[in-house]
C-alpha positions as CSV (number, residue, x, y, z in Angstrom):
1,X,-29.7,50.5,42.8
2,X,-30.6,46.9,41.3
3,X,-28.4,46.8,38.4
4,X,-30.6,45.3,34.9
5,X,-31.4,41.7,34.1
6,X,-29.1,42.3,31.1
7,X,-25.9,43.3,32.9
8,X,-26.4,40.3,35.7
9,X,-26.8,37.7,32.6
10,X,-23.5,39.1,31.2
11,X,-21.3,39.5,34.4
12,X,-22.8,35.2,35.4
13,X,-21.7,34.6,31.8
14,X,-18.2,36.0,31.7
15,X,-17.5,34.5,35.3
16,X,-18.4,31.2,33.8
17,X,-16.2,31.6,30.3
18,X,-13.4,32.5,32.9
19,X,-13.8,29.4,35.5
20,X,-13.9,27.5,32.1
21,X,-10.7,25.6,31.6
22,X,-8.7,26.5,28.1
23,X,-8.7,22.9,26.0
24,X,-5.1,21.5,26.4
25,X,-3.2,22.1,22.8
26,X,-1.6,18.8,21.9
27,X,-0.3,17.1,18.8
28,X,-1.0,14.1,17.5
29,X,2.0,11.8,15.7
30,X,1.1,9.5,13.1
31,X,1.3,5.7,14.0
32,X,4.9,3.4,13.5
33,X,5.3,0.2,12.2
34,X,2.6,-1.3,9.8
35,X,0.3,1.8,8.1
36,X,-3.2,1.6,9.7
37,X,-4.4,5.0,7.8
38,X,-8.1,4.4,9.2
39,X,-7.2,3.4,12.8
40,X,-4.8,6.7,12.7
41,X,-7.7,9.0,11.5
42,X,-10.4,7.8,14.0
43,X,-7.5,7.8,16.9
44,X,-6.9,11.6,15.9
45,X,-10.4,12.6,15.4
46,X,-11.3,10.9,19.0
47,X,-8.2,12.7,20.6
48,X,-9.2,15.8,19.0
49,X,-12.6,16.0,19.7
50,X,-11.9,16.5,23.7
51,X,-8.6,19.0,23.2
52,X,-7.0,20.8,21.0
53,X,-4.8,19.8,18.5
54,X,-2.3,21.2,16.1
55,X,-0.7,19.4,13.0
56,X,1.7,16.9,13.7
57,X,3.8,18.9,11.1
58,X,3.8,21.8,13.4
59,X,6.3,20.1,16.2
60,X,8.7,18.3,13.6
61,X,12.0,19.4,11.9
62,X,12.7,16.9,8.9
63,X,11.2,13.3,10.4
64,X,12.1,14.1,14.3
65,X,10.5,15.9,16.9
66,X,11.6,19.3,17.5
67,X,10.7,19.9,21.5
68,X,11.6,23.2,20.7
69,X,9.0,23.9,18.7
70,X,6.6,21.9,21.3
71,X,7.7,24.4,23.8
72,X,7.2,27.6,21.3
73,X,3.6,26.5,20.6
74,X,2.7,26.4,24.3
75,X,1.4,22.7,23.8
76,X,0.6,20.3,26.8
77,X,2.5,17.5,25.2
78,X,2.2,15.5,22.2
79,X,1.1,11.9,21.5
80,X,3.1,8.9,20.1
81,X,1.9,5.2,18.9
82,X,3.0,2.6,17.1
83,X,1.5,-0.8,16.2
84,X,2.9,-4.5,16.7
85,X,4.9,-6.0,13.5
86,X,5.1,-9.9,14.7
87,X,2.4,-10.2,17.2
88,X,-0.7,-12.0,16.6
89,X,-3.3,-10.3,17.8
90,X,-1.6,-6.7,16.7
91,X,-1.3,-4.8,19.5
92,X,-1.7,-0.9,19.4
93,X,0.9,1.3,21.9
94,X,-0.3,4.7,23.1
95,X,2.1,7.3,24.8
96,X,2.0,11.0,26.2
97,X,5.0,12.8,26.3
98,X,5.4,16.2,28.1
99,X,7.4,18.9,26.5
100,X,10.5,17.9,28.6
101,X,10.2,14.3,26.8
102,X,8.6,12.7,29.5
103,X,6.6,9.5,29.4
104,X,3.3,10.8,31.3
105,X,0.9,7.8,30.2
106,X,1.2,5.0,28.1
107,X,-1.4,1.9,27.6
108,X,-1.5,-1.0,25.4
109,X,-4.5,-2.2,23.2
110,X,-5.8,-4.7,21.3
111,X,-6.4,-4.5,17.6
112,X,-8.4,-7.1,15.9
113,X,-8.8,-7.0,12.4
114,X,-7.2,-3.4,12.3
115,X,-9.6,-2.2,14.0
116,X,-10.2,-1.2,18.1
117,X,-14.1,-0.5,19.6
118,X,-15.6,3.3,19.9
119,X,-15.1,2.3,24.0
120,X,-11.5,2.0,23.7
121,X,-10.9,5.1,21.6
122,X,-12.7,7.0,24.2
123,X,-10.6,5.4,27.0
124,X,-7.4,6.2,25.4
125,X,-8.9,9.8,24.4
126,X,-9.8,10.2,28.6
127,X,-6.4,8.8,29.4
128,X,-4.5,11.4,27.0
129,X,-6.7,13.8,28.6
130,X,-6.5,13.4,32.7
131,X,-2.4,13.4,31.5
132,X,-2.4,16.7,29.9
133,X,-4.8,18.0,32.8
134,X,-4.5,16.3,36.1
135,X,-6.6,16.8,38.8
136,X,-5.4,20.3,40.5
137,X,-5.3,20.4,44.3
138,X,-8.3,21.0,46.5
139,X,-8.7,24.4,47.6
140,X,-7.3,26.0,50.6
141,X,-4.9,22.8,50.8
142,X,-1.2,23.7,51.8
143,X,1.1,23.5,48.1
144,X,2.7,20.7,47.5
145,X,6.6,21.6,47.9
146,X,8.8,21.0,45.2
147,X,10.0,17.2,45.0
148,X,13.8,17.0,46.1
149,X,16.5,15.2,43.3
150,X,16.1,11.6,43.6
151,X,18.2,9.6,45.4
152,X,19.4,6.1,44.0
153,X,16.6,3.7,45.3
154,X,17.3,0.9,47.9
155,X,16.5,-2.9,47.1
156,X,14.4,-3.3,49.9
157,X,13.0,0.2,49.9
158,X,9.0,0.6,49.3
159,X,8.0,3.0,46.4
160,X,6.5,6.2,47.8
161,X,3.6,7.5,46.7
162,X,3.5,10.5,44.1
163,X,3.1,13.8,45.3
164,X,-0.2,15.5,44.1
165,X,-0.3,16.4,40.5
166,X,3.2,14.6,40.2
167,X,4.1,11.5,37.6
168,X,3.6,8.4,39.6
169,X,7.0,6.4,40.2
170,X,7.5,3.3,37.8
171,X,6.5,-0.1,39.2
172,X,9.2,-2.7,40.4
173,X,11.1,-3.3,36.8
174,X,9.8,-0.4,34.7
175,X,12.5,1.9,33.8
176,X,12.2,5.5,35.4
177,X,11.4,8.9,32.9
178,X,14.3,10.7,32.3
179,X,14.6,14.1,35.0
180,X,13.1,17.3,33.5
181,X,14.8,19.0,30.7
182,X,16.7,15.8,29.2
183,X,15.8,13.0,27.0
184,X,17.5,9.6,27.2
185,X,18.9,8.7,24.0
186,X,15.6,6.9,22.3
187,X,15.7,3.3,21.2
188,X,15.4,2.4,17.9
189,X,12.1,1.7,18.6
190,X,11.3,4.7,20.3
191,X,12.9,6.6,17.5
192,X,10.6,5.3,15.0
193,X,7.9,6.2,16.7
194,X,8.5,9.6,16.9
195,X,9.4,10.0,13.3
196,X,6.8,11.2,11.0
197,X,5.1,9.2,8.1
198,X,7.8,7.5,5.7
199,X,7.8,7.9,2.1
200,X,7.2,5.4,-0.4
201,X,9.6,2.8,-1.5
202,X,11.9,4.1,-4.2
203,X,12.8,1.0,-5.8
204,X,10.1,-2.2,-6.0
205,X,10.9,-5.6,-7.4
206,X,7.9,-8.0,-8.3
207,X,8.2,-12.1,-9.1
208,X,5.5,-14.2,-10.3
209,X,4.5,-17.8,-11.6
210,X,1.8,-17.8,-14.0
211,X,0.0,-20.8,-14.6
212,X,-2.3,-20.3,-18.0
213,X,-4.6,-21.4,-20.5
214,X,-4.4,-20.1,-24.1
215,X,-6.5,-20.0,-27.2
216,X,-6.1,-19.2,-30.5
217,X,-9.6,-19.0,-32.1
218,X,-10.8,-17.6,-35.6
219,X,-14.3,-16.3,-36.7
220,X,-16.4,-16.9,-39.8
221,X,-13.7,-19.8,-41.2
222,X,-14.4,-22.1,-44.0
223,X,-13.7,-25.7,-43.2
224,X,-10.2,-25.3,-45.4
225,X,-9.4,-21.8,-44.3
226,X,-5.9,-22.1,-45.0
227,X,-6.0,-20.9,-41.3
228,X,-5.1,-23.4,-37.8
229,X,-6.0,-22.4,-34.0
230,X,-4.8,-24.3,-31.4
231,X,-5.0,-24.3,-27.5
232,X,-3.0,-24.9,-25.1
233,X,-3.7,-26.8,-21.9
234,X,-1.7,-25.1,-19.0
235,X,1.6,-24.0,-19.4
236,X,3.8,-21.8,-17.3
237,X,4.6,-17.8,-17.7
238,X,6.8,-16.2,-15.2
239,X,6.5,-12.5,-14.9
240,X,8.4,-9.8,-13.8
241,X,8.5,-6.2,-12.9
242,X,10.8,-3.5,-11.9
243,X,9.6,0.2,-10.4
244,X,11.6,2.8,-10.0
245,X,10.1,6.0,-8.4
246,X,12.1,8.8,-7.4
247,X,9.7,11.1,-6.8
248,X,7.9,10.6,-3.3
249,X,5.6,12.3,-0.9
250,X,5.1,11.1,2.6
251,X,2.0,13.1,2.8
252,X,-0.7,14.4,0.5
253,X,-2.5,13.2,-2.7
254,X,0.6,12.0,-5.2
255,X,2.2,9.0,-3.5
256,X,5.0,8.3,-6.2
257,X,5.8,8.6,-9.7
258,X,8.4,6.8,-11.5
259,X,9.2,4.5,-14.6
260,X,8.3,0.9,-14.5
261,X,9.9,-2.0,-16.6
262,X,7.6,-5.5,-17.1
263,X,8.0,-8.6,-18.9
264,X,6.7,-11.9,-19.1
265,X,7.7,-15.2,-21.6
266,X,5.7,-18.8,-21.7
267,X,8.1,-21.7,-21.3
268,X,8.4,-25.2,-23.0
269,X,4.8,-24.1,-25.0
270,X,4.8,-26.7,-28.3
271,X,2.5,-27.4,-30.4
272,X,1.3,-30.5,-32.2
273,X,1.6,-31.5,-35.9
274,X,-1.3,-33.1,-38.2
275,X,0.3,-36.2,-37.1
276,X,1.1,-36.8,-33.5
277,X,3.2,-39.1,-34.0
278,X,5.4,-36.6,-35.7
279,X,7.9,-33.9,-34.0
280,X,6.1,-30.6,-32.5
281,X,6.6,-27.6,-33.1
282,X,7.8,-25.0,-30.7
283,X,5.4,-22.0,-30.0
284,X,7.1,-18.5,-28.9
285,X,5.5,-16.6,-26.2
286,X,6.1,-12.8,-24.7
287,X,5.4,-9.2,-23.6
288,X,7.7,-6.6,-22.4
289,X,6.0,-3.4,-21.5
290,X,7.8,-0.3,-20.2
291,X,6.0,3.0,-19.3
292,X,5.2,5.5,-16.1
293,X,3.2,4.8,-13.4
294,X,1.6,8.0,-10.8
295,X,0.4,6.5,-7.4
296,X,-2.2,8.8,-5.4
297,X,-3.1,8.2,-2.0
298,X,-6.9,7.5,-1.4
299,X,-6.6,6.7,2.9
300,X,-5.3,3.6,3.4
301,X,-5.6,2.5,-0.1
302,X,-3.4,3.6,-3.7
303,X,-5.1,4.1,-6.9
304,X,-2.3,4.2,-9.5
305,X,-2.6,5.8,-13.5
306,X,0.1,4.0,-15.7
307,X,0.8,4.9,-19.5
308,X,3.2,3.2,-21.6
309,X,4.6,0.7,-24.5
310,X,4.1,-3.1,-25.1
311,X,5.4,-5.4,-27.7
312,X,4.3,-8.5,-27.8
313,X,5.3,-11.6,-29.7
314,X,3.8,-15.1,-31.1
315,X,5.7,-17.3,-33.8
316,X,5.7,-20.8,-34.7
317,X,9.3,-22.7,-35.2
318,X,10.2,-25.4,-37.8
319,X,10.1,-28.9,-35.7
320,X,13.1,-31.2,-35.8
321,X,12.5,-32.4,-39.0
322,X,12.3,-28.7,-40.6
323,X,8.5,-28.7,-41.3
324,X,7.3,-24.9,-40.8
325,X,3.7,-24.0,-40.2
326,X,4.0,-20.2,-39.7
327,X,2.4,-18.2,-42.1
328,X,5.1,-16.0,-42.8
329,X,7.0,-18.9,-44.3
330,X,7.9,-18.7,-47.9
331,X,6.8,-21.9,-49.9
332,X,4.8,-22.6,-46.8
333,X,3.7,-26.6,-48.1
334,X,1.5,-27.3,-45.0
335,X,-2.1,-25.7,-46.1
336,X,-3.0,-25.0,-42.5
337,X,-0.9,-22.3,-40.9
338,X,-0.4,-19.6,-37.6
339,X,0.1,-16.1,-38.3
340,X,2.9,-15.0,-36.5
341,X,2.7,-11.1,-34.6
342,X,4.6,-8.7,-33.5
343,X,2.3,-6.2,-32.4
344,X,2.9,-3.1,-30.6
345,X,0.6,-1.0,-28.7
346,X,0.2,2.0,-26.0
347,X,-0.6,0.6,-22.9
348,X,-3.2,2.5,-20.7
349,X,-3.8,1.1,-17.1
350,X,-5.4,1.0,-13.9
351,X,-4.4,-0.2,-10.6
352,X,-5.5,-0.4,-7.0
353,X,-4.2,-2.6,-3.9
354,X,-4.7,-1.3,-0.2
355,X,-5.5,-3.4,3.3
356,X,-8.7,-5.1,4.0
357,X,-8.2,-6.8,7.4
358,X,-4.6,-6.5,9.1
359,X,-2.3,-8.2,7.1
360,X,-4.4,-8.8,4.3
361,X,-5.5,-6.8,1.7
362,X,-6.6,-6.7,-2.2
363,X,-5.0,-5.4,-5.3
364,X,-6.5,-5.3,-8.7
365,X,-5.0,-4.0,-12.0
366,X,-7.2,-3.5,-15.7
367,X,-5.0,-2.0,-19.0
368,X,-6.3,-1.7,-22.2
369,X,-4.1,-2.0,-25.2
370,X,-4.3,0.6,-28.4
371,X,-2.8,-1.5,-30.8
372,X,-0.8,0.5,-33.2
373,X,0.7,-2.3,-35.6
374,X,0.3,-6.0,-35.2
375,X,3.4,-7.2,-37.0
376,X,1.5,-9.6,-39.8
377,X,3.8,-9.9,-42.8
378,X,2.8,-12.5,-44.8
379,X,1.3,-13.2,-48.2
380,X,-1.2,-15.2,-46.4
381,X,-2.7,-12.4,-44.8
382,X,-2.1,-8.9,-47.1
383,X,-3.9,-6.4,-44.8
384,X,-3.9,-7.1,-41.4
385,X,-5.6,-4.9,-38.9
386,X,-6.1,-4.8,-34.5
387,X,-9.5,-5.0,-32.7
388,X,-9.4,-4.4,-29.3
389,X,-7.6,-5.9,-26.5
390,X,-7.9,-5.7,-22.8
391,X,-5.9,-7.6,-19.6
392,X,-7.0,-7.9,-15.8
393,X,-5.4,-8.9,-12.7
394,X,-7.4,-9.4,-9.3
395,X,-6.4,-11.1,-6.0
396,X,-5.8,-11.3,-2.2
397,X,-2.7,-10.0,-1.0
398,X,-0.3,-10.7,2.4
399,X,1.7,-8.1,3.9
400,X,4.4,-10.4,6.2
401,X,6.4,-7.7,6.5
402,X,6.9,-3.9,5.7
403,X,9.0,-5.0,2.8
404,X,7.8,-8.0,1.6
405,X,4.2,-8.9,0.3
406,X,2.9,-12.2,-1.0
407,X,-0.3,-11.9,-3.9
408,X,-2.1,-15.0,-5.3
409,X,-4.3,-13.5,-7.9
410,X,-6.5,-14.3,-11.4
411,X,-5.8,-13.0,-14.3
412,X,-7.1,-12.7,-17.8
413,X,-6.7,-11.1,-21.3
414,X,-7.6,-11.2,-24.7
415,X,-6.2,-9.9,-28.1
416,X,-8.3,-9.4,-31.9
417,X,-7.1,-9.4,-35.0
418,X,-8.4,-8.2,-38.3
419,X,-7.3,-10.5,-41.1
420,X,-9.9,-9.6,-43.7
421,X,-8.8,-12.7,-46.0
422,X,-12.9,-13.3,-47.5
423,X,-13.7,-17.0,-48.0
424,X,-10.5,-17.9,-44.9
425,X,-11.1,-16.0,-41.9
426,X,-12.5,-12.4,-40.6
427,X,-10.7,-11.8,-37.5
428,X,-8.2,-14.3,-35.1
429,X,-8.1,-13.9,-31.1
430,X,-6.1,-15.0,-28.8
431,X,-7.3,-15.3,-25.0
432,X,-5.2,-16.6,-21.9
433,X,-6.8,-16.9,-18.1
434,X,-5.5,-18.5,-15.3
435,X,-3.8,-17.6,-11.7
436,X,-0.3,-16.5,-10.3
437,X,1.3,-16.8,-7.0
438,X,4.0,-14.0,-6.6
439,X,5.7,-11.7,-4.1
440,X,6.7,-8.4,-4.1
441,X,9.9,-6.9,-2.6
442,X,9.7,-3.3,-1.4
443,X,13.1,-1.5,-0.9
C-alpha cells in the first residue's frame, strides 16, 4: 500500500529537522579596555545572528565568570575581547573559550576609526563558529582514541599534528591552554577581559582656563544716564568642578546620579577711570553653582539632566586713591556708575559628551538660569528686576586614557537686567564668549 503524499512530505520533513544541527548556545562578554558601545553591539548582533546566544549576565557571578553556570546552561563556550589602550591603529582581540576555560580561537583585528568592515565581523562570526562546531569525522572512519597526558616537549622535537576535532598545539613560543578542567590563574589582563561592564566613575574632578571677552551694555540710555558699561578685552577665568556620584549602574538607562559642586572667578579684571592717566579700579568676577546631576546612557553616548543653585557676583572697588564708581556707594560723587549684583538663580541644564572617532569625541552642555533675585541695592536703581539668561559650552574632546580626558571647547553666556530707572536706562546685560582648554580627571 502507497502510503499518501501527505505522510511522505511529513516523514522527508522531520528526517530533515533531525539531520539539522541544534545552533551552538554561546555568550557573548562585553569588550575591555576603552568603551566601543557600537563596535560591541554590531560584534554581538553578527555573532548572534549564526548561533545562539544567551545574556552575558547569564554566565557571571558579581563581575567574573562563573564556569559553573557556563556548564549548567549547556553552552558551547563563551566569547571574550578586549580593545588596545596605547596602540595606534587600536587593535581589537577576539577569544573563544570552552567551558573548561580553554583558549579554542583567538584573532587579532584592526580597528580604524572605531570601527572594523561588515567582512571582518563576518570572519570573526565564522571563526567563533567552526570553534564551537568543528568539523565531525567522516563517516565510517575508525574514532579517534582519546589523546594520552602530555608529556614535557623536547627542544628539538617537531610539533605533531592535532588529532581530528582536537585543539591544534600552540606554535613555537605560544603558551600551551591549560589541561581540561583547570584554569591558569588569568593575568591581569586576562582578568579584565572577563569581567563584565564597569560602572561609572564615582568621583570626577574637572580643571579649566577660560580665556573671555565681557560686556556690560545698557538699552534705551540717555547720553548722561547716570549709568557706565564697559568691556573688557580678554581676561582669564579658571573654572572648576567637583562630581560626586554614588549611585551607579554598569548597565541600563541611569548611568549615575550624584551632587556636583562648580565655580569659576575672573582674575586681575580692572577697569579704567574717566582719566587714564588715573589709578583703575578693580572689577570682581564669579559664579559658584552647586546642584544634582542624573546621567542616562544613550549607546555610546550620555545625555545628563542637572538642576541646581548659582550665585553670581559683579562689584566695582575703590582705586588706590579711594574714588568709588559702584552704584551702591553712598555719596557716590562720580555721575557715571556700575551696578553691582549679587543675583541668584535655579540653574536648569543640559549635557551631552560621547565618542566620535576613537579617541575623540564631543561634549556640549546648555543651562538656563531662572533668576530669583539679582542683588541691586542701591538708590540708583529702586526696583530692580531679571530678564532671562542662558550659558553654552561646546567642543572636541580627547580621551588619552580611561581616566583622563583633555576638552578644548567655546563657550558663551549672557545675563538681563531690569532697571526700570525712565530717562537713565531700561535694562543692563552682561555677555561673555570665548574658549577653554581643560581636562578632566575620572577616579
Amino acid at each position: 500500500m502507497t502510503p499518501p503524499p501527505s505522510a511522505t512530505r511529513l516523514a522527508a520533513l522531520v528526517l530533515v529537522l533531525a539531520a539539522t544541527p541544534a545552533l551552538a548556545r554561546v555568550a557573548v562578554l562585553p569588550l575591555s579596555g576603552p568603551r566601543n558601545h557600537n563596535l560591541e553591539r554590531q560584534l554581538t548582533s553578527t555573532i548572534c545572528s549564526r548561533m545562539g546566544c544567551v545574556p552575558a549576565s547569564t554566565v557571571m557571578t558579581g563581575k567574573r565568570v562563573d564556569w559553573d553556570k557556563v556548564r549548567r546552561a549547556k553552552l558551547e563556550g563563551i566569547v571574550v575581547g578586549g580593545l588596545s589602550k596605547a596602540t595606534r591603529p587600536q587593535v581589537l582581540e577576539v577569544s573563544y573559550l570552552t567551558p573548561q576555560g580553554q583558549r579554542a580561537w583567538r584573532e587579532r583585528y584592526t580597528v580604524v576609526n572605531g570601527r572594523i568592515s561588515s567582512a571582518t565581523l563576518v570572519k570573526i562570526r565564522d571563526g567563533i563558529l567552526a570553534a564551537a562546531r568543528p568539523p565531525a569525522a567522516a563517516p565510517g572512519a575508525a574514532p579517534v582514541p582519546a589523546p594520552a597526558k602530555p608529556e614535557a616537549p623536547k627542544a628539538a622535537a617537531p610539533v605533531a599534528a592535532a588529532p581530528a576535532g582536537e585543539i591544534a598545539p600552540p606554535a613555537a613560543g605560544e603558551i600551551a591552554p591549560p589541561p581540561a578542567g583547570e584554569i591558569a590563574p588569568p593575568s591581569a589582563g586576562a582578568a579584565a577581559e572577563l569581567e563584565g561592564p564597569p560602572r561609572p566613575e564615582l568621583l570626577e574632578v574637572e580643571m579649566a582656563l577660560q580665556l573671555l571677552h565681557r560686556s556690560w551694555t545698557y538699552s534705551e540710555t540717555e547720553p548722561a544716564n547716570g549709568f557706565r558699561g564697559y568691556s573688557l578685552g580678554v581676561f582669564a577665568e579658571p573654572r572648576a568642578r567637583v562630581g560626586i556620584y554614588p549611585l551607579r549602574n554598569a548597565e541600563g538607562l541611569i548611568a549615575s546620579f550624584g551632587l556636583e559642586l562648580a565655580g569659576a572667578v575672573a582674575i586681575s579684571t580692572v577697569l579704567a577711570g574717566s582719566d587714564p592717566a588715573q589709578p583703575k579700579f578693580p572689577l570682581s568676577l564669579y559664579w559658584l553653582d552647586a546642584g544634582l546631576r542624573l546621567r542616562l546612557r544613550l549607546g555610546s553616548w550620555t545625555l545628563g539632566p542637572g538642576l541646581g543653585f548659582r550665585l553670581s557676583h559683579q562689584s566695582v572697588s575703590p582705586n588706590s586713591q579711594g574714588d568709588r564708581i559702584d552704584c551702591n556707594a553712598p555719596g557716590l560723587t562720580t555721575p557715571a556708575c556700575i551696578p553691582g549684583t549679587d543675583a541668584k538663580a535655579v540653574r536648569m541644564g543640559l549635557e551631552a559628551q560621547g565618542p566620535i572617532a576613537g579617541a575623540f569625541g564631543a561634549t556640549a552642555e546648555f543651562s538656563y538660569l531662572l533668576v530669583l533675585s539679582t542683588g541691586m541695592e542701591s538708590t540708583q536703581v529702586p526696583s530692580p528686576g531679571a530678564g532671562p539668561a542662558f550659558e553654552g559650552r561646546v567642543g572636541a574632546t580627547w580621551q588619552v586614557s580611561r581616566p583622563l580626558r583633555l576638552a578644548l571647547t567655546g563657550t558663551f553666556s549672557q545675563e538681563s537686567y531690569s532697571l526700570n530707572v525712565p530717562g537713565h536706562a531700561s535694562t543692563a546685560r552682561a555677555a561673555s564668549f570665548g574658549g577653554e582648554l581643560g581636562f578632566r580627571l575620572s577616579l
